[in-house]
C-alpha positions as CSV (number, residue, x, y, z in Angstrom):
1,X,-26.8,173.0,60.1
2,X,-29.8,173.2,62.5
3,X,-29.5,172.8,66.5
4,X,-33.2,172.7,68.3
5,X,-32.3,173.1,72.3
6,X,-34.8,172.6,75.2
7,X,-37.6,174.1,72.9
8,X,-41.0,174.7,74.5
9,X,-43.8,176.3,73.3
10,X,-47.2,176.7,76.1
11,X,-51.0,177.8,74.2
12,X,-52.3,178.8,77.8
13,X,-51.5,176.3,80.3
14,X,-51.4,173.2,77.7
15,X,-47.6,172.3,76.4
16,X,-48.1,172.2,72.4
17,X,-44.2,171.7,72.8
18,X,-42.1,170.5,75.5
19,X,-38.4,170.2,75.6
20,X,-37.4,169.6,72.2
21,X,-34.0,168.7,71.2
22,X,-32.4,167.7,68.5
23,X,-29.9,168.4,65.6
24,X,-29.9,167.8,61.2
25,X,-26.8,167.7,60.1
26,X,-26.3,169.4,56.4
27,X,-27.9,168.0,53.6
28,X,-30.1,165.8,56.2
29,X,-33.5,165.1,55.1
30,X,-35.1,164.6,58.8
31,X,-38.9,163.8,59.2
32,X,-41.3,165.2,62.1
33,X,-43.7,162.3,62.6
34,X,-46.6,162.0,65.2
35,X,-50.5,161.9,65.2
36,X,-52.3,165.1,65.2
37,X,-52.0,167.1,67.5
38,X,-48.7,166.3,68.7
39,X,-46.6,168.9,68.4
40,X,-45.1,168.3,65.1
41,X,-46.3,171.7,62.9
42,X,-46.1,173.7,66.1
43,X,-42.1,172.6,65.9
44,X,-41.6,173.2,62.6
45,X,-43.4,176.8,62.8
46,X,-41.1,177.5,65.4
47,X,-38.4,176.8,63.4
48,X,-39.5,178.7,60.6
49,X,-40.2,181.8,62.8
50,X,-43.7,181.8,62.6
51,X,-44.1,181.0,66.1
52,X,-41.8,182.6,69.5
53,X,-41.0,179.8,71.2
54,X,-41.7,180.3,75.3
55,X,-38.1,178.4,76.3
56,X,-35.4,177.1,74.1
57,X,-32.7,178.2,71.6
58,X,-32.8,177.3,67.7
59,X,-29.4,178.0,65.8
60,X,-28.9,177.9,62.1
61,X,-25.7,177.5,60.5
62,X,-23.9,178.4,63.8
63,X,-26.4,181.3,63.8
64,X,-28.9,182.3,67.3
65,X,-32.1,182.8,65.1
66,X,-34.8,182.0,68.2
67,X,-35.8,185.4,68.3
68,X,-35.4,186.5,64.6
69,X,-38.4,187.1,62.3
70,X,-38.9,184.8,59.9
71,X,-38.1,187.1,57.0
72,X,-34.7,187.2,58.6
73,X,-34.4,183.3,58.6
74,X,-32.5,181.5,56.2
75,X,-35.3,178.7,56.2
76,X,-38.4,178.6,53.4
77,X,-41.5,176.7,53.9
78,X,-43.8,174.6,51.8
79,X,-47.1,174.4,53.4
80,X,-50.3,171.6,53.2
81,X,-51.7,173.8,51.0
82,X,-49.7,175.0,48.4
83,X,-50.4,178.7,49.4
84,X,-50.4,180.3,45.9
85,X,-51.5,183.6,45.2
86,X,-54.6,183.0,42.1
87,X,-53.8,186.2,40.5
88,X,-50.7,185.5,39.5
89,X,-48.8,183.3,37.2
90,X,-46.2,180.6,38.4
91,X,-43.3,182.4,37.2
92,X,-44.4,186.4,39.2
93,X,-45.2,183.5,42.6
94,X,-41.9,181.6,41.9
95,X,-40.4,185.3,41.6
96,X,-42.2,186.8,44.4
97,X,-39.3,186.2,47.0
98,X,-36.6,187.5,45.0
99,X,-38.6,190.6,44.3
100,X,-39.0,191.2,48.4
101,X,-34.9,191.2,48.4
102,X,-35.0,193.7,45.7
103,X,-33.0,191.3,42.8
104,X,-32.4,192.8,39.5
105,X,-35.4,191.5,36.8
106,X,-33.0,189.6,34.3
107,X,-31.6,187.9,37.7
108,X,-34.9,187.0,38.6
109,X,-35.8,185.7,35.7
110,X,-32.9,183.7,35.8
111,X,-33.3,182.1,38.6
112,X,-37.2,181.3,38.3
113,X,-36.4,179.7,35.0
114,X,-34.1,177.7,36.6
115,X,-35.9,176.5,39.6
116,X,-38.9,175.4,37.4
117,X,-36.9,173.4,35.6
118,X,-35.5,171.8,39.1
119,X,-39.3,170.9,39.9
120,X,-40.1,170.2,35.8
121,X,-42.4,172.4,35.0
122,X,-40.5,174.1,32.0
123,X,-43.4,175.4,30.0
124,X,-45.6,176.5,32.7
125,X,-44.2,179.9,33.7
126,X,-47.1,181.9,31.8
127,X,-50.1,179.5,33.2
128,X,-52.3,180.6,36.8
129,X,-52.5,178.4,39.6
130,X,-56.0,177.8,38.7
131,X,-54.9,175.8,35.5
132,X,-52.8,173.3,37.4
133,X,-53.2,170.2,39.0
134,X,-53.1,169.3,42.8
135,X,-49.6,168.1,42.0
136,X,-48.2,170.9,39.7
137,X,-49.4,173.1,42.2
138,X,-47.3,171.8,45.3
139,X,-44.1,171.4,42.5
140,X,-44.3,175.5,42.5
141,X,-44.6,175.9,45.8
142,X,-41.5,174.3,46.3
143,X,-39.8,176.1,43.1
144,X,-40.9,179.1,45.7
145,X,-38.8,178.1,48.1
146,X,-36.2,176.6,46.5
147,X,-35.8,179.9,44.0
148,X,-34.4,181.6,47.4
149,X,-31.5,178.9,48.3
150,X,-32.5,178.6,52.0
151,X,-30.0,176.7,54.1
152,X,-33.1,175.0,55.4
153,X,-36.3,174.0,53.7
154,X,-39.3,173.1,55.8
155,X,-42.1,171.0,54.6
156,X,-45.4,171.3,56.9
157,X,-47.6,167.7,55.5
158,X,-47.6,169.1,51.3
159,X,-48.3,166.2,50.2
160,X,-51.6,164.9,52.7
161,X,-53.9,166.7,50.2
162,X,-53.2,164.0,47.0
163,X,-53.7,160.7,45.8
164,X,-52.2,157.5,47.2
165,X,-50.4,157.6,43.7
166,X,-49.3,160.7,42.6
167,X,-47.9,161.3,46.8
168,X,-45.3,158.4,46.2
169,X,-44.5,159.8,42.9
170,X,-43.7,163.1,44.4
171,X,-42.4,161.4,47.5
172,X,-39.2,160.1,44.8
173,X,-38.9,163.6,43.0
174,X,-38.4,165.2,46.3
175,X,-36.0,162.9,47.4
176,X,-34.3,163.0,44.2
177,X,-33.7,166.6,44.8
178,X,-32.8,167.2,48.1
179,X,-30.0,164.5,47.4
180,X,-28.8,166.3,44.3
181,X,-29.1,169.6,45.8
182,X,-27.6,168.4,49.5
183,X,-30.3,170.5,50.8
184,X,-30.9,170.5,54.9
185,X,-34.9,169.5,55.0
186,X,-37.5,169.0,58.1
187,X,-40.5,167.3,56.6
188,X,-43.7,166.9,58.8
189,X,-45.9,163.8,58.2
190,X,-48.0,161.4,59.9
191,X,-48.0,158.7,57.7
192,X,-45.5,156.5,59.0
193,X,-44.9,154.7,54.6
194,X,-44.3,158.8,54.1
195,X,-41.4,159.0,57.0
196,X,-39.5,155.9,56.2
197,X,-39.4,156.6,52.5
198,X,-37.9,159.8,53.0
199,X,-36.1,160.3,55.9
200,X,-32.7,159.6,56.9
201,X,-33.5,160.2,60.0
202,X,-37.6,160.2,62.2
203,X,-37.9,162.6,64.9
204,X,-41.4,160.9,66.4
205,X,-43.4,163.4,68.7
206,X,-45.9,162.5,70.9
207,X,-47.6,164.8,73.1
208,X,-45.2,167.6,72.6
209,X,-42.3,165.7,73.1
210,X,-40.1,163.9,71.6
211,X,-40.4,160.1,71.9
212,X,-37.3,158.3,70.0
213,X,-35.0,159.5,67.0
214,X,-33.2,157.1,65.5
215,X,-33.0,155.9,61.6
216,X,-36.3,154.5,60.0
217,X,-35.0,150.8,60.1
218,X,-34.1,151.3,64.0
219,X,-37.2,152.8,64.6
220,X,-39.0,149.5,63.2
221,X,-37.1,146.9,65.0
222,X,-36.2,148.7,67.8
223,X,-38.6,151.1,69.6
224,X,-37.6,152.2,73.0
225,X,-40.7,153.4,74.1
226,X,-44.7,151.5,73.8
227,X,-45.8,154.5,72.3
228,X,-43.4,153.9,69.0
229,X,-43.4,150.9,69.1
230,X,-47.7,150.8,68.9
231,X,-47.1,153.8,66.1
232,X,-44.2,152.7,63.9
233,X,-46.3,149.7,62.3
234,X,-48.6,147.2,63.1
235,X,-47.9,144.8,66.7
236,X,-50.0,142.1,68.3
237,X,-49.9,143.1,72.0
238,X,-50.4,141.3,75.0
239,X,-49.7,141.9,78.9
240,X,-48.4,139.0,81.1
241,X,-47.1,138.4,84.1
242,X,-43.4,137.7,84.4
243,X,-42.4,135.9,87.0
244,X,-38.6,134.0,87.7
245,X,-38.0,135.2,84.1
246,X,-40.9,133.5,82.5
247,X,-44.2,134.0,80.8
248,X,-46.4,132.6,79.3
249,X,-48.3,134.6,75.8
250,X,-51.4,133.4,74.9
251,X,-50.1,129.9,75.8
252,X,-46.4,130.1,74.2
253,X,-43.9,130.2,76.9
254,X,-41.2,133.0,76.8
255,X,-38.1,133.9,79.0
256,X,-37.4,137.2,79.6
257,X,-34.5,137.9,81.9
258,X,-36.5,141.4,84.1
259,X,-37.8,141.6,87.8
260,X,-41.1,140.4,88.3
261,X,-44.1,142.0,87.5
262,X,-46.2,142.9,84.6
263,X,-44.8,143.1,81.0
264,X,-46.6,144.4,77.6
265,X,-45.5,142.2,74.9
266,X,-45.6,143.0,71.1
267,X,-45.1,140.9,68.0
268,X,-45.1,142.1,64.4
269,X,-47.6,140.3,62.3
270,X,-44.4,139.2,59.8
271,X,-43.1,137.6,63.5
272,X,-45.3,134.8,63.4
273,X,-44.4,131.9,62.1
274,X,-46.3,128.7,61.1
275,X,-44.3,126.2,63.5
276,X,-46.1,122.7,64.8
277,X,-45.2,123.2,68.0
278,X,-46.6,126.9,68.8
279,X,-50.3,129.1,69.2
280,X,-53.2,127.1,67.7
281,X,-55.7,129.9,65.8
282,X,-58.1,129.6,63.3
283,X,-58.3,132.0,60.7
284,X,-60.9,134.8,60.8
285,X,-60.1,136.6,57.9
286,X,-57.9,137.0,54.5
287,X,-57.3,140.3,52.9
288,X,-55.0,140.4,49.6
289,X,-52.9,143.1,49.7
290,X,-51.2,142.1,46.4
291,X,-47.8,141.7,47.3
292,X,-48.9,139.9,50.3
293,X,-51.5,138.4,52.5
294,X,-53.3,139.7,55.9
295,X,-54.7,137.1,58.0
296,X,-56.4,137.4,61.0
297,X,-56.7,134.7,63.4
298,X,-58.4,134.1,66.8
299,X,-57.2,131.9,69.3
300,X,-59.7,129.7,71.6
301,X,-59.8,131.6,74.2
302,X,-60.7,134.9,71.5
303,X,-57.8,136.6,71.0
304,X,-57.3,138.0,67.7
305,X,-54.0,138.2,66.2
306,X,-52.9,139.8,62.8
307,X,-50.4,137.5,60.6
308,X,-48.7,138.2,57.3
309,X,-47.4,135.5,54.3
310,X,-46.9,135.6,51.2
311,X,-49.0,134.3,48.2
312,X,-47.9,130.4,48.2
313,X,-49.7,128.1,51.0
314,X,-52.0,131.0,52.0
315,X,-54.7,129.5,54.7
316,X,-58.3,129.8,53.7
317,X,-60.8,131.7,56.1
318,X,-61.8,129.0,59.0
319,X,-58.3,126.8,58.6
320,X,-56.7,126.0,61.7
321,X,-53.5,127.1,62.0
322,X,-49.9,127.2,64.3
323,X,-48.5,130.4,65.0
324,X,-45.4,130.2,66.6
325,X,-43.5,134.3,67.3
326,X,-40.2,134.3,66.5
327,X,-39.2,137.8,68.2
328,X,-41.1,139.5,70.8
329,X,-40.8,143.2,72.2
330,X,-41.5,143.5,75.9
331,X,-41.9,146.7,77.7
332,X,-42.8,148.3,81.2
333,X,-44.0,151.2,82.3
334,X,-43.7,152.5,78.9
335,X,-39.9,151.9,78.2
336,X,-38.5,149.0,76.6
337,X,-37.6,146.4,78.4
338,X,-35.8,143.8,75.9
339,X,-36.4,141.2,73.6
340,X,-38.4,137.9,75.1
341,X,-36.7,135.0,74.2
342,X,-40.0,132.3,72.7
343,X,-39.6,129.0,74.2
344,X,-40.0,125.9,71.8
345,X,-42.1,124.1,74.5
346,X,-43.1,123.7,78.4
347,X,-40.2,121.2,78.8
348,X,-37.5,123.3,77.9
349,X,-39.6,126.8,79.6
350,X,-39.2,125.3,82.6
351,X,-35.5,124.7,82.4
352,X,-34.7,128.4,82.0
């Protein structure tokens, strides 16, 4: 449905954009992820035509559209703030871009009736935007968009604005809908929970470019770059020196078969693993998180590394503890290396 080619956009001498490529495939929900600042609403304004990009083609439904106005662009957008005009109810702003294509009023009405019932807000036609809540609000912004059938709905962050609660709840309505309605979407986010609860597939930017796209699972267990791999979740991170294939991290011996040389290694906090023969810590802090438990331990030497477990056997703050990692991600130069391969103990490290 949507092909993004070589796409660059340049705010004086500074690349907001550089090189993006990529493709959604119909009915594809695809999420823009990054920090701020990298890139990600300058893309998707781009997309939606508010923005010429300075290199690059953008095609729609087999369609060049890089030059095309965005009035002339089969997209719609929901922005961080729901953009409704005050002095009007949420039937004449759900209306207001079939009016603009000059629809008869019983067709209108029609179809406005019919997209608030989509977002379920049957009832609310007559009230203003002032008598809604954060969340009603952003549902008829997206009744707005969805009242015009765009091949391609873009979603710039419309959620950042609300609680911790009522965004999930809206996360599963949305995704609800595009399913049902096998609607193309590009949602922008920089919360990581937000992108893999949505997407089928995480486009993650940094810089203006485009780091790793791959499926939110992938992306987790497999980063190909440090910078993914230090955004998609939490790592403990360490650089050794590998040498003959072996390291050693923060006294655990690994094998790792890569030329010599320095090596970032990165372990998830669930990649630790109470084992007797392993790191000895002692723990520096416990935070409940409910379904499970944070721990933060430091090593002799001062190293602090963050562990997770559940409920049962949790360690009490100053408990000495073995920490043994089960999976670790090495990388050089940025790029991913492999996997280094933990050693149960010096014996056996130095018989790889």
């Amino acid at each position: 449905m949507l092909k993004v080619q070589n796409l660059t956009k340049l705010f004086e001498k500074n690349r907001a954009v550089s090189g993006a490529t990529f493709d959604v495939a119909r009915g594809e929900l695809i999420c823009l992820l990054g920090p701020s600042g990298c890139g990600k609403s300058t893309l998707l304004r781009m997309i939606a035509g508010l923005a010429l990009p300075d290199a690059g083609r953008i095609d729609i439904d087999g369609k060049d559209v890089t030059e095309a106005q965005a009035n002339r662009r089969p997209t719609a957008m929901v922005f961080q703030s729901h953009a409704l005009w005050n002095h009007m109810t949420v039937a004449q702003n759900v209306a207001f871009g079939l009016r603009v294509q000059g629809l008869p009023k019983p067709e209108i009405a029609e179809k406005v009736a019919a997209a608030l019932t989509l977002v379920g807000l049957d009832g609310f036609a007559r009230r203003r935007p002032a008598e809604l809540s954060g969340g009603q609000a952003q549902r008829v912004a997206l009744a707005r968009c969805l009242v015009v059938e765009p091949k391609v709905l873009l979603m710039d962050e419309p959620f950042s604005a609300l609680d911790a609660h009522l965004r999930a709840n809206l996360r599963e309505e949305l995704k609800a809908l595009q399913r049902r309605l096998r609607l193309t979407t590009i949602f922008v986010t920089h919360d990581q929970e937000e992108a893999m609860e949505l997407a089928d597939r995480i486009v993650v930017m940094h810089a203006g470019r485009i780091e790793q796209i791959g499926r939110p699972g992938d992306l987790y267990l497999e980063p190909q770059t440090l910078t993914v791999a230090r955004f998609i979740g939490q790592m403990n991170e360490a650089t050794v020196t590998l040498k003959a294939g072996r390291a050693d991290w923060l006294g655990q011996p690994v094998a790792l078969p890569a030329p010599d040389g320095p090596v970032t290694l990165l372990c998830r906090p669930e990649d630790l693993q109470r084992d007797r023969a392993g790191i000895d810590v002692r723990v520096t802090r416990v935070i409940d998180l409910g379904p499970m438990i944070r721990v933060t331990v430091a090593t002799d030497e001062g190293a602090a590394l963050t562990w997770v477990c559940g409920r049962e056997g949790q360690p009490q703050t100053g408990a000495p503890l073995t920490l043994r990692p089960s999976r670790l991600l090495a990388y050089r130069d940025g790029q991913r290396l492999g996997t280094a391969a933990p050693v149960a103990n010096r014996i056996m490290a130095e018989r790889v």
